[in-house]
N, C-alpha and C positions, 0 to 999 in steps of 0.2 A: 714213547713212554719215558717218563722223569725218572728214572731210576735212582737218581741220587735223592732226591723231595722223598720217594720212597721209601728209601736204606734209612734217611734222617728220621722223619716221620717212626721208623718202628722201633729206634732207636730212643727217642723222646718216650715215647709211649711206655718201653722195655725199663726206662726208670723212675717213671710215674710209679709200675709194678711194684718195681723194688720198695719204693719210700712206703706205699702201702702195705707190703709184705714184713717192711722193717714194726712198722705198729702190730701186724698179728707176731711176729715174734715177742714183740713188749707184751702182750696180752700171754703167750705160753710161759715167757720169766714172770707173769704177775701170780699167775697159777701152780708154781713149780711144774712146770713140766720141761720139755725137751724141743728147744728151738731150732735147734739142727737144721728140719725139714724148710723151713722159712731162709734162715742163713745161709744154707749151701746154694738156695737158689735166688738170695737177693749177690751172692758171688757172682753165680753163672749171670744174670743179670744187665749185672755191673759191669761185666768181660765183654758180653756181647752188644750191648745199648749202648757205653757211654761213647765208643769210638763211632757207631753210627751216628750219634745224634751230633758227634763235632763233624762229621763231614758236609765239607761245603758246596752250597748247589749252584752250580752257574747256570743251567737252564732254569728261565724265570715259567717256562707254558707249562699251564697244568690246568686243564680242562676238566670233563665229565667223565674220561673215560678215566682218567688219573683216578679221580675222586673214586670212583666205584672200586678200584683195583687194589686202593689203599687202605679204602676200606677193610673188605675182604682179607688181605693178607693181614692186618693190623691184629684184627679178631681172631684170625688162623692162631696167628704166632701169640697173643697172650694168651691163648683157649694150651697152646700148647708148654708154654711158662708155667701158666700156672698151673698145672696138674701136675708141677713137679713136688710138692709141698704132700701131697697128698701120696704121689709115688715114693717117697722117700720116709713118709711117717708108716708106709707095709699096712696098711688098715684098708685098702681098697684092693687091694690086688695088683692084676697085672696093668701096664701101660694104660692100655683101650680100655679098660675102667676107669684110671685118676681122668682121661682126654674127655669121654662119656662124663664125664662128672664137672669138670671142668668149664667144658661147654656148655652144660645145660645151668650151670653157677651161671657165665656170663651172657648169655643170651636170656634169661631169666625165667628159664621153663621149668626147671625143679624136681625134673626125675631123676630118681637115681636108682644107684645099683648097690646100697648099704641096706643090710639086713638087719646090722646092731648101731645106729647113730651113735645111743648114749654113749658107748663103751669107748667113741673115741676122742681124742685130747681138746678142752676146750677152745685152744689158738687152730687147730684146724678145723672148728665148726664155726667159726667166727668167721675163718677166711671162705669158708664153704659161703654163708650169710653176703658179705662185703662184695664178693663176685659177682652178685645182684644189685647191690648199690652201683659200681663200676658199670656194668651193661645197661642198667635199667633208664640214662637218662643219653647214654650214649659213652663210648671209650676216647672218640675223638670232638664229641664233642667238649668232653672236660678237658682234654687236654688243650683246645684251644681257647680253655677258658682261663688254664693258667699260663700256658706260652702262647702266645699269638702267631700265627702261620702268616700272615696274609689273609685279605681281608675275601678275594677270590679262590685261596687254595682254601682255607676253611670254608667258606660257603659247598665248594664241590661236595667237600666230605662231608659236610652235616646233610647238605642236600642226601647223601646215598646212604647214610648211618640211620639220622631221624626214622622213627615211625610215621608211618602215611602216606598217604598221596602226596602233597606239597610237605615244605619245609619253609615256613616263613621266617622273618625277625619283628623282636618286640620291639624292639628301638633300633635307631639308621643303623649305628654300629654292631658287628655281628660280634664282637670278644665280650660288650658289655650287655648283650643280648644275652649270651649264653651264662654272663655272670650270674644276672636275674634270675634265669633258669635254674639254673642251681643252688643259688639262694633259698628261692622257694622249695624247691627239692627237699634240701637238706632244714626247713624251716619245718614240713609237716613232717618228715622224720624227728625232728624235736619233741613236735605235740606227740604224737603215736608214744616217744618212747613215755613220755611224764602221763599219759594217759595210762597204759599201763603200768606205770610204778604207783598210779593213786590205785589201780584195782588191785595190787595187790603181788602183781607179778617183779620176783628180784631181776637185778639191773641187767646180770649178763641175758637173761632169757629176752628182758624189757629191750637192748638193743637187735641181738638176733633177730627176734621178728619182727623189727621196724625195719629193720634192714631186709629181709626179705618181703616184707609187705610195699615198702619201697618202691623195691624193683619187680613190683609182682612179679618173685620168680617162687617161694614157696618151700623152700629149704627149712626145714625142724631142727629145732635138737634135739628132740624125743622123737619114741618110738612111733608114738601114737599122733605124730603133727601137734593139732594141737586140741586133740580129743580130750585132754586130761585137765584143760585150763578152767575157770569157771566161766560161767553165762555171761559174765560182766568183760571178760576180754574177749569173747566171741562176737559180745556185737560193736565192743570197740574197733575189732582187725576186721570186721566186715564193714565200717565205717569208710575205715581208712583205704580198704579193698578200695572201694567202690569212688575214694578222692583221688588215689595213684591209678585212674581209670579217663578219668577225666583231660581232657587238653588242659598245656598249662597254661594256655595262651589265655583260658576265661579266670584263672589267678590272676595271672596279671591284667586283667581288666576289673575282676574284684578289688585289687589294691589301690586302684587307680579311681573305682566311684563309678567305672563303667555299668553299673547293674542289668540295667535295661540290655546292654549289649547280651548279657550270659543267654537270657532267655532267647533273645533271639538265634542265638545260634542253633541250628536244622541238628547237628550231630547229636551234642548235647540234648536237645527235645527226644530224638529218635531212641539214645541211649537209655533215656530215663524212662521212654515209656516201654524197650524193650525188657528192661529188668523188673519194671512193673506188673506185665504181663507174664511175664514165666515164672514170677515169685508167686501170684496168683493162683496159677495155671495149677502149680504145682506142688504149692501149700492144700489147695482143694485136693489133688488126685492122692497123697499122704496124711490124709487126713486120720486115719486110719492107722498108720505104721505106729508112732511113738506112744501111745494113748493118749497126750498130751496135746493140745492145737497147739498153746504156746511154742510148747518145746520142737513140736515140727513146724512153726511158723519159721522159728530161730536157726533152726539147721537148714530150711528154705533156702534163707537169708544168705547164712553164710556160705552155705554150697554154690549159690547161685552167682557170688561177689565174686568169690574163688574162680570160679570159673569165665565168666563174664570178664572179669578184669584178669584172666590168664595167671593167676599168680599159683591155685594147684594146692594151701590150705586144705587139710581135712578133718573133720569131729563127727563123720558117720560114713558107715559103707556102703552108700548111695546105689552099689552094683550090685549090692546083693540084696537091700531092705527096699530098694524104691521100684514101683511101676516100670514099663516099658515106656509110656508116655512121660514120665518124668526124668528118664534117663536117657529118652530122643531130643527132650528141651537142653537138656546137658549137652552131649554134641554138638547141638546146632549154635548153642555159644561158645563152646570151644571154638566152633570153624567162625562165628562173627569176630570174636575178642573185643577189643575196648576199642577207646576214641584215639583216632589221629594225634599227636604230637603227647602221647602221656607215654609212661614205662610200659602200659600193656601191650598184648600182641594179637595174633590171629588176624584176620584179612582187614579189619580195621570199620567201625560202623560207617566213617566217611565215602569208604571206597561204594559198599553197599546201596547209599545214597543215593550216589550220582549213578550205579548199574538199574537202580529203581528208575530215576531221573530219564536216563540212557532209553532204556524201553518203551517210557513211557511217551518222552519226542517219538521215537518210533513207531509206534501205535498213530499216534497224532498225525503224522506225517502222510501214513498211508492213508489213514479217513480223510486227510483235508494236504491234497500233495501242494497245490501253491502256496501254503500259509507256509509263517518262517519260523521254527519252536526251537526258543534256546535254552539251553540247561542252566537254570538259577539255583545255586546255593548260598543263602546268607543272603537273598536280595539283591544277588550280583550273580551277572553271566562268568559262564566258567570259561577258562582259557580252553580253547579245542583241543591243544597239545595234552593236558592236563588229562581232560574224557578222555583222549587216545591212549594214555598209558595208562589209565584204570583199566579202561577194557585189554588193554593188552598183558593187564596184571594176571588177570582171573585166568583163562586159558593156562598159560604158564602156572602159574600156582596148581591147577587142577592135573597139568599134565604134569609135573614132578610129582604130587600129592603121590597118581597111579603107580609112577615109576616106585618110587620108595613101600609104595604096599607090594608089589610084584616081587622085588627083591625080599623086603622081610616076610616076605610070604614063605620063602628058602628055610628060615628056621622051624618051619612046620608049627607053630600054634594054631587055636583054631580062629577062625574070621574074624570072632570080638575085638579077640587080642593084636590082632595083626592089621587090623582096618586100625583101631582106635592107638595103637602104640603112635603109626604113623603121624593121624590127625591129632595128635595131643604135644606131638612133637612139633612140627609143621608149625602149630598154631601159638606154641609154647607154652602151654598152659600144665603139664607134670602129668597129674593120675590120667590115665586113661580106663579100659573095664577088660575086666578077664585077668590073665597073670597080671599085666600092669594097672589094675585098677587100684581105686584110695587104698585098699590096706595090702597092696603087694609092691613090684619095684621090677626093674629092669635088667634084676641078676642073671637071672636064666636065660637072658637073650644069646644069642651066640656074639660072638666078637665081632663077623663082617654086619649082623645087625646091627651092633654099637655105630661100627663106625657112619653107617649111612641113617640109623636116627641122630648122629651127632651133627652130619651135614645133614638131615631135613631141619635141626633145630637152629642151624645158622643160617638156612633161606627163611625160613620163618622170620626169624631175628631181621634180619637183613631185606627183606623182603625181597626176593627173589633176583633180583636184579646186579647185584653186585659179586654171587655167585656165579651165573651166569657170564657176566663179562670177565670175572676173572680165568675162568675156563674158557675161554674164546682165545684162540692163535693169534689172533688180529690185533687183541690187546696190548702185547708186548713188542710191538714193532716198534722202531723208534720216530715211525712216521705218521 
């Protein structure tokens, strides 16, 4: 294990934080309010990062295992910085609240455990928002977007960071790969924000939820999400739900004149026809609820993005006003989530694919055993290693999912709540139904629930793999 590539690495990352933290402070002095909470901990910050990031590595090996373990700790330790901002402004409570809070900012699930948002200071609702920018495109992929690691120690990382099955590059170079990335990132967060300044909504709300639509993670600064906005921002943020859902990989094939390429991509096809069909499904079975078709066409829509693209948005109580069939369509995109290589989460429509794919060789196989059936996605055979660790994804994801219901089953709620906290967590997507559904929150959980939805939201996030190895003994050998 590189211990030193390590120490540096959390060190670089720890004043990324800080210079971020430095603008939410600018943003609490533009508001008169009380920067303390931000400054005390771009201090701690700057005490503990800057001597890391100067130490020097002379071990140059830094494989797959590095990469996952760097991961992991990377996200541990900012999930735990930053919750100092929040611990220190007394509006959240104890510890295991700002951490619960913190984590679900940067992995970009959007639960929380605040009863009163509005009431608290706009520089800490902005940093609550920006938490989701930071997670939503990756922590270390930015940062090897502005310091370059190596062109193989950044590959490890993004390889075990990225959403998905694979982690490809847009161009030979991985630092000008990930520029583009970001680019684009931060290009349709532009549009989102002037999109809502033309309907109507002022600039601090206009950034907040671009920034959380961003990183489909779902963080409000109202009471109500964003129940209270009109018709004209709901089907903007479900727009954009539904572009922050997408791989960015068919952006940049848009940019480039690729067109033909978008459609051909299988995920993309899969994606579009899955939100099609549940928006469908499920505008017919609420037909009934609003008196209006429109108006339950529209909250369809936007429930459906919301959830679909993990981001956890709400403007109805879907738990309590919707069918049982319309609220089983909800789950079951909670547990899909969005496309490979975008800020969404949940098991990923790609992985889905190739478990479809997977089966159905298998069927093939046994009707007809000497024929040869190979898993094509995109019109190209898939690497075998590739199928192996999809399928070796699902199990795993399924058998933590149990473990995490078994344990928050401890805080006694009844099944809705404690099945669905889990998978909403897991899958990062925020409301779940019962106490945690759209119009309630995470408060009453007990604290050992906190802390094990906080880790089911970093497997999620991480997708399972990099939690795993960093809890393995084996990891930290230096052989």
């Amino acid at each position: 294990m590189s211990y030193r590539v390590l120490l540096r690495t959390i060190g670089a990352t720890m004043l990324l934080e800080a210079v971020v933290l430095l603008m939410m402070a600018g943003v609490s002095l533009l508001y008169r309010e009380n920067a303390l909470p931000f400054l005390i901990t771009i201090g701690i910050l700057l005490a503990v990062g800057y001597p890391l990031s100067r130490m020097k590595t002379r071990d140059r090996a830094f494989f797959s295992r590095e990469g996952y373990v760097t991961v992991a700790v990377v996200w541990l330790v900012l999930s735990a910085f930053g919750a100092l901002p929040f611990f220190i402004n007394g509006g959240f409570g104890n510890y295991i609240n700002c951490f619960f809070e913190a984590v679900s900012g940067f992995t970009t699930t959007g639960s929380s455990i605040l009863t009163d948002i509005e009431s608290l200071p706009k520089g800490i609702l902005m940093w609550r928002s920006t938490t989701h920018v930071i997670g939503g495109m990756g922590i270390l992929v930015l940062v090897a977007a502005i310091i370059p690691n190596g062109e193989s120690r950044a590959m490890h990382m993004m390889r075990a960071e990225m959403p998905g099955p694979t982690a490809g590059k847009l161009v030979p170079r991985l630092s000008q790969s990930n520029k583009i990335l970001y680019g684009m990132y931060f290009g349709l967060i532009m549009l989102e924000i002037i999109s809502l300044k033309i309907a109507g909504v002022c600039l601090y709300e206009c950034i907040t939820i671009s920034f959380s639509t961003a990183g489909t993670g779902g963080f409000a600064v109202t009471n109500d999400s964003l129940a209270g906005y009109s018709a004209a921002v709901e089907i903007i943020v479900s727009i954009y739900m539904l572009a922050f859902s997408l791989n960015f990989a068919l952006y940049f094939l848009l940019i480039t004149g690729k067109l033909k390429q978008i459609w051909r991509d299988q995920e993309f096809r899969l994606f579009f026809l899955i939100v099609l069909l549940a928006v469908l499904f499920v505008s017919l079975d609420i037909r009934q609820v609003y008196g209006s078709y429109r108006t339950g066409l529209r909250h369809t829509l936007f429930t459906l993005a919301s959830t679909c693209s993990t981001t956890g948005f709400v403007v109805t109580d879907y738990d309590k006003l919707w069918p049982t069939f319309s609220k089983c369509i909800v789950l079951l995109l909670t547990l899909t989530g969005a496309c490979a290589g975008s800020t969404g989460g949940g098991i990923k429509v790609s992985r889905l694919l190739i478990l479809v794919k997977s089966v159905k060789k298998e069927v093939r196989q046994i009707i007809h055993p000497r024929s040869v059936n190979v898993i094509r996605v995109d019109d190209g055979p898939q690497n075998e290693a590739m199928v192996h660790s999809v399928l070796r994804f699902f199990p795993a994801y399924v058998f933590l999912f149990i473990i995490g219901v078994l344990l928050v089953s401890l805080n006694g709620f009844d099944f809705t709540t404690t099945f669905s906290s889990v998978l909403t967590c897991i899958g990062n997507v925020g409301p779940g139904l019962g106490v945690c559904g759209p119009c309630g929150n995470f408060a009453d959980f007990s604290n050992f629930s906190k802390i094990i939805l906080s880790l089911m939201m970093l497997i999620g996030r991480l997708e399972v793999m990099p939690i795993l190895v960093l809890l393995a003994p084996n990891s930290w050998t230096r052989s």
